[in-house]
C-alpha positions as CSV (number, residue, x, y, z in Angstrom):
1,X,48.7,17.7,15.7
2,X,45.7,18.3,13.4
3,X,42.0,18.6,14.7
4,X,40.1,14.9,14.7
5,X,37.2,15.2,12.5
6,X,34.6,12.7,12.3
7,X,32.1,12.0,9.4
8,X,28.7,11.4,8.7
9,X,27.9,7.9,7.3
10,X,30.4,5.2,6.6
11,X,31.2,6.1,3.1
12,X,30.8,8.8,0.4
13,X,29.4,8.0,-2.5
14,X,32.1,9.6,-4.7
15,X,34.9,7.8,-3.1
16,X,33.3,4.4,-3.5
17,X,34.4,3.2,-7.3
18,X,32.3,-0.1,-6.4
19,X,28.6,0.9,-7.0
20,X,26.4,0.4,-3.9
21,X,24.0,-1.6,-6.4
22,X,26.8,-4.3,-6.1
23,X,28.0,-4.2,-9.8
24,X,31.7,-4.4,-9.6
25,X,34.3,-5.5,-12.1
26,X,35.2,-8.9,-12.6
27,X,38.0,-9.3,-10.5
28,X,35.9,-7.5,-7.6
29,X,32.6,-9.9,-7.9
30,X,34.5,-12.9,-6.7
31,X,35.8,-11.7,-3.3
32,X,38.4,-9.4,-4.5
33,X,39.9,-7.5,-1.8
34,X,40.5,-3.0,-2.2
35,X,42.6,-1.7,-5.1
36,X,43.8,1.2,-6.8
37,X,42.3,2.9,-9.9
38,X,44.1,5.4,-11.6
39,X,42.0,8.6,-12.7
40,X,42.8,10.8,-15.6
41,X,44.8,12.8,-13.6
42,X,47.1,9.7,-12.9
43,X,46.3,10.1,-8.8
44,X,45.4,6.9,-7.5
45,X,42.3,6.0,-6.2
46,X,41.1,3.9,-3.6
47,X,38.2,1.0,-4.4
48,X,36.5,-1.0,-1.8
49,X,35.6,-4.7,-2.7
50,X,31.8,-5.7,-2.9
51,X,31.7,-7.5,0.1
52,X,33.3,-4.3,2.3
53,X,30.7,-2.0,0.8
54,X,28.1,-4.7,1.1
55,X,29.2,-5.0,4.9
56,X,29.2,-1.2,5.5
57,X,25.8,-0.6,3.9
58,X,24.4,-3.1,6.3
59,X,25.8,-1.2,9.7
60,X,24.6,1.7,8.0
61,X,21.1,0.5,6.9
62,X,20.7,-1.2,10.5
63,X,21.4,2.5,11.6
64,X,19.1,4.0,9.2
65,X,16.2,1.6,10.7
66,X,16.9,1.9,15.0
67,X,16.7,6.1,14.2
68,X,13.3,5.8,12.1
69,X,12.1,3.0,15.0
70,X,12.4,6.0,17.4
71,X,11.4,8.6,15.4
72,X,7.7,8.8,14.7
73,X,7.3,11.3,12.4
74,X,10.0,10.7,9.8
75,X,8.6,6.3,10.1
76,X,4.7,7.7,9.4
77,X,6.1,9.9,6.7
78,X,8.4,7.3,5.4
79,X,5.5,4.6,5.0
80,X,2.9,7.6,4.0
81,X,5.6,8.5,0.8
82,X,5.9,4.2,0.1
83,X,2.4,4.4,0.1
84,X,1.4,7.6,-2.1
85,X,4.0,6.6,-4.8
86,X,2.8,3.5,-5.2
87,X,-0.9,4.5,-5.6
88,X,-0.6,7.8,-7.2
89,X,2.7,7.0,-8.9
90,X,3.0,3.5,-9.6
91,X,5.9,4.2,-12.2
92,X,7.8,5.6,-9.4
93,X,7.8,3.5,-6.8
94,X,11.5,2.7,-6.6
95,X,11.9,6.0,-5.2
96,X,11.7,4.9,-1.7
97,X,14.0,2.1,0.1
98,X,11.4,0.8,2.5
99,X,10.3,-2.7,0.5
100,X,6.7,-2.4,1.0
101,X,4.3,-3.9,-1.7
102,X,1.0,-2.3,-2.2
103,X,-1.0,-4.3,-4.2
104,X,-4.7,-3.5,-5.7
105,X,-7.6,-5.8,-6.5
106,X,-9.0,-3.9,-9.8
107,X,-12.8,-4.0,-8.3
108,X,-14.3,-1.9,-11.2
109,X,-13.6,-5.3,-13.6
110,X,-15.3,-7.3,-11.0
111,X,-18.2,-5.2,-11.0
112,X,-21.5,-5.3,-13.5
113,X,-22.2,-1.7,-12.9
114,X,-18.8,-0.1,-11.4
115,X,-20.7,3.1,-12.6
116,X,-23.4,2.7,-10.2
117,X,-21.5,2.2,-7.4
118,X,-21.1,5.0,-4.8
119,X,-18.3,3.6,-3.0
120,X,-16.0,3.6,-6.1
121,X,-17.2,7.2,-6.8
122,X,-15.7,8.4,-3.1
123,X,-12.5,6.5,-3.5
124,X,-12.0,7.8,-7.2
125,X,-13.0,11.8,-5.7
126,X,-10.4,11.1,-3.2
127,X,-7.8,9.9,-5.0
128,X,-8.4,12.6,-7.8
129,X,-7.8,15.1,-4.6
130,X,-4.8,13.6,-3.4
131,X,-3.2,13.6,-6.9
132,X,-4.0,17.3,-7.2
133,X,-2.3,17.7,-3.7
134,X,0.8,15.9,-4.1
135,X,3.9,16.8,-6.0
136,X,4.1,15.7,-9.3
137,X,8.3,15.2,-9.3
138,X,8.8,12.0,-7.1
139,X,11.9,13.3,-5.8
140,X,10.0,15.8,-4.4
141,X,7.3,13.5,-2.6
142,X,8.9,12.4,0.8
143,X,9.9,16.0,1.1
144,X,6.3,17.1,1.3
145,X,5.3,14.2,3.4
146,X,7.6,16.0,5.7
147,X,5.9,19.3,5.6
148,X,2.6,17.9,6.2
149,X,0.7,18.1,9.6
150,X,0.2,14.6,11.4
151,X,-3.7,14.9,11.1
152,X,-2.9,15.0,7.1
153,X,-0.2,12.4,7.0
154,X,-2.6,9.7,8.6
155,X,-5.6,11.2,6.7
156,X,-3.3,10.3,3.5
157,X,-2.3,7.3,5.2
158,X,-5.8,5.8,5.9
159,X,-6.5,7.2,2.0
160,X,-3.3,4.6,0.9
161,X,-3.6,1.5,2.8
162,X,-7.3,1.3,2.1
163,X,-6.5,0.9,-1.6
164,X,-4.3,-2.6,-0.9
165,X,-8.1,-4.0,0.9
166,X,-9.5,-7.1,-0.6
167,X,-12.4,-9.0,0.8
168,X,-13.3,-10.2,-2.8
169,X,-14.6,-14.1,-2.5
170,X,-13.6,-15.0,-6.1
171,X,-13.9,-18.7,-7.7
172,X,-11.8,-20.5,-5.8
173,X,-11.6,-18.4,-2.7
174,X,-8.1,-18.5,-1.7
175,X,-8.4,-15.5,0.7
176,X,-10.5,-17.6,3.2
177,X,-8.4,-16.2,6.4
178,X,-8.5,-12.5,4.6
179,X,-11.7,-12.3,4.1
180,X,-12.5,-13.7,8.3
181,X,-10.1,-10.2,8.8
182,X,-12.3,-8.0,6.2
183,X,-15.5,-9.4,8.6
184,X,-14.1,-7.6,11.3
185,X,-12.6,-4.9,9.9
186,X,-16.4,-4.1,9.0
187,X,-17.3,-4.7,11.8
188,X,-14.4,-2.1,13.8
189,X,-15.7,0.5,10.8
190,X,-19.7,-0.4,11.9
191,X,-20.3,-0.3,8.1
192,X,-23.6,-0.4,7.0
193,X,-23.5,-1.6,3.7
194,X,-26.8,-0.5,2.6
195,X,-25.3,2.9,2.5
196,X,-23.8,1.9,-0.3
197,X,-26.0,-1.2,-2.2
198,X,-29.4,-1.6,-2.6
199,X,-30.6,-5.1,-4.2
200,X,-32.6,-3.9,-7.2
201,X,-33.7,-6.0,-10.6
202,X,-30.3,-4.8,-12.2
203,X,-28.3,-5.3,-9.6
204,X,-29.0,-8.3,-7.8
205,X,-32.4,-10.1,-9.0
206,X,-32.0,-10.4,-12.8
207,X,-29.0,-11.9,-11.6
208,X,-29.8,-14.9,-10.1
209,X,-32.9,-17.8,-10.4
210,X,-36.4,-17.2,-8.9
211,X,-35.4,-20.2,-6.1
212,X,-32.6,-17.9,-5.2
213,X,-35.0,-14.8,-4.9
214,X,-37.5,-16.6,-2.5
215,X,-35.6,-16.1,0.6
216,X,-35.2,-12.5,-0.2
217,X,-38.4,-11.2,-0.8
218,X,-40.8,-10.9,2.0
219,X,-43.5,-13.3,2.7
220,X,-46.5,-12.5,1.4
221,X,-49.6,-12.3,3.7
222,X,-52.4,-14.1,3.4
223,X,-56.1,-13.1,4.2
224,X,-58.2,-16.0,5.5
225,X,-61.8,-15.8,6.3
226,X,-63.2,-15.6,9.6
227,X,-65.6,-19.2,8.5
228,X,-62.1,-20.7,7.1
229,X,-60.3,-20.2,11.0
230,X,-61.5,-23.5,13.1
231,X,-63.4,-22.7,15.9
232,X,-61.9,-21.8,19.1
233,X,-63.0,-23.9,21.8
234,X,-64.5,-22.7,25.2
């Protein structure tokens, strides 16, 4: 009796003739059961039918999720290398299977003066770092997600989910209940936005009428005279 051997995953890709993208020949897209191909050699082949490597990709993907529940590391670099390819690689973003969607309000377009503002100016330093950092091959990228230290992963993390924020109020303010969570996300950060803007002619005032400006500038005070006070009594 030979020696039971037991094998990693449910199928190989080589031995699959129905690609795992689900494009099968005609017979096979309309619930075609397993065949036989012959190869050049004349040895036949065994197929699977779409809905058996359909079926066998979802125990295995189901599989693939429970192990990276439970392992930490791998999920945080997982979602780091989403993340990364999709901010400093946009064109390369189908290389990674977990189906999260970064998206990024262009704030710079939005802006009068994006080259005034000092928040812009960090995010573009950091992302110029990060780009220097990372591999330029996106096969290569969840690879060194891998290798980094978990202080780094998150740092890049924090870096990557930061770009997807929008707390823009635009014409017809869609994002109502986003921009509620943007109020306390400030508010968790304790973000002092003066840090960062500071109302000046050309960036606030020349922008908007003088009945608008009244509330903002400060009172001004005004000297009476001792004879123009009424008297006080007693």
């Amino acid at each position: 009796m030979g020696e039971p051997a037991s094998h990693r995953g449910y199928l190989k890709p080589e031995s699959a003739q129905v690609p795992l993208t689900g494009e099968a020949e005609a017979d096979e897209q309309h619930g075609g059961g397993p065949g036989a191909v012959v190869t050049e050699t004349g040895a036949p082949v065994l197929t699977h039918s779409v809905a058996l490597v359909e079926d066998l990709a979802a125990q295995r993907t189901a599989a693939i999720r429970l192990e990276t529940a439970n392992n930490h590391r791998v999920a945080l670099a997982s979602v780091v290398h989403s993340l990364l390819l999709q901010t400093l690689l946009p064109h390369a973003r189908n290389h990674s299977c977990l189906d999260i969607v970064l998206t990024t309000k262009n704030l710079p377009a939005l802006m009068k003066a994006p080259e005034d503002n000092p928040a812009l100016a960090g995010v573009d330093e950091l992302r110029e770092r990060y780009g220097y950092e990372v591999p330029g091959n996106p096969a290569d990228m969840f690879e060194w997600c891998l290798d980094r230290r978990e202080d780094e992963r998150l740092a890049i993390l924090a870096f990557a989910a930061a770009q997807s924020i929008d707390a823009v109020k635009d014409k017809y303010d869609y994002r109502r209940t986003e921009r509620v969570h943007s109020e306390a996300l400030a508010v968790a950060l304790d973000l002092d936005i003066s840090a960062y803007f500071e109302p000046t002619a050309k960036s606030y005032f020349s922008h908007i009428t003088r009945d608008g400006i009244g509330p903002q500038l400060p009172k001004p005070r005004v000297q009476t005279r001792r004879r123009d006070c009424p008297h006080e009594e007693g």
